[in-house]
N, C-alpha and C positions, 0 to 999 in steps of 0.2 A: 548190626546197626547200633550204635550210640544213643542213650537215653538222651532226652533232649536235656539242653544245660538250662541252669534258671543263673540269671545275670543279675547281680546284685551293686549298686552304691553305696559304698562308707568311706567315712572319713575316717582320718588317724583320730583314736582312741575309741573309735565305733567296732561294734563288733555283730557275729553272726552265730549265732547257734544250731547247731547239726545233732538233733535230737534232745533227748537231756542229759547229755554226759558230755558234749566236745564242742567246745567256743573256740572260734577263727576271730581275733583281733587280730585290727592294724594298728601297727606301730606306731609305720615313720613310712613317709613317702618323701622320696628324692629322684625327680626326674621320671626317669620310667622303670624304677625299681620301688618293688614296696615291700617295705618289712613285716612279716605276719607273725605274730604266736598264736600259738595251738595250745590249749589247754584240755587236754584226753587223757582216761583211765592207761596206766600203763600196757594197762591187757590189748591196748587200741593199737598197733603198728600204723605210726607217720613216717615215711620217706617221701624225698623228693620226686618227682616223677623219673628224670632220668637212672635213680639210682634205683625206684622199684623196678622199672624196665629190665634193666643188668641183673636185675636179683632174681628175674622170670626167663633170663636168657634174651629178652629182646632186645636187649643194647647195640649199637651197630661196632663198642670195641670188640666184642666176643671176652672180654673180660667176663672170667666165672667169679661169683662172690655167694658163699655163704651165709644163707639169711641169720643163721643161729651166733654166724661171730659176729653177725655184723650187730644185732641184739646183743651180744652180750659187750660190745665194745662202747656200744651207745648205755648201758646198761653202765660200765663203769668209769663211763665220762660221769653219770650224775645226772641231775635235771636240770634243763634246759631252764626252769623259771627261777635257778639261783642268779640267772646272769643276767644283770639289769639291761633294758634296752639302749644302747649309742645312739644319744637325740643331739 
């Protein structure tokens, strides 16, 4: 059974805290897409949901992916908060 979800409101430039190490801002909201940064201790692994799926086997491509390249692939893109947001 699924903890229950707690439902939250914000606006673009509002944001939410998930302890005291990892802030979920909104960006930018367009239409029914909204843009989030994550701000977390490197040690913290963020994926998307479909790609954590694939990375535990439950994807429905059957696509195998290793979590160590896929970390160190992400590891040598850089960090995500050099790249300003597209408003």
């Amino acid at each position: 059974m699924r903890e229950p979800v707690l439902v939250l409101t914000r606006k673009r430039s509002q944001s939410v805290m998930i302890g005291d190490d990892i802030e979920v801002s909104v960006l930018a909201v367009a239409g029914d897409k909204v843009r989030l940064g994550i701000s977390a201790p490197r040690s913290v692994p963020v994926y998307r949901t479909e790609i954590y799926l694939q990375m535990r086997g439950e994807g429905t491509s059957g696509a195998e992916v290793d979590v160590a390249e896929v970390d160190q692939a992400l590891s040598d893109l850089g960090s995500p908060r050099d790249v300003p947001p597209d408003d």
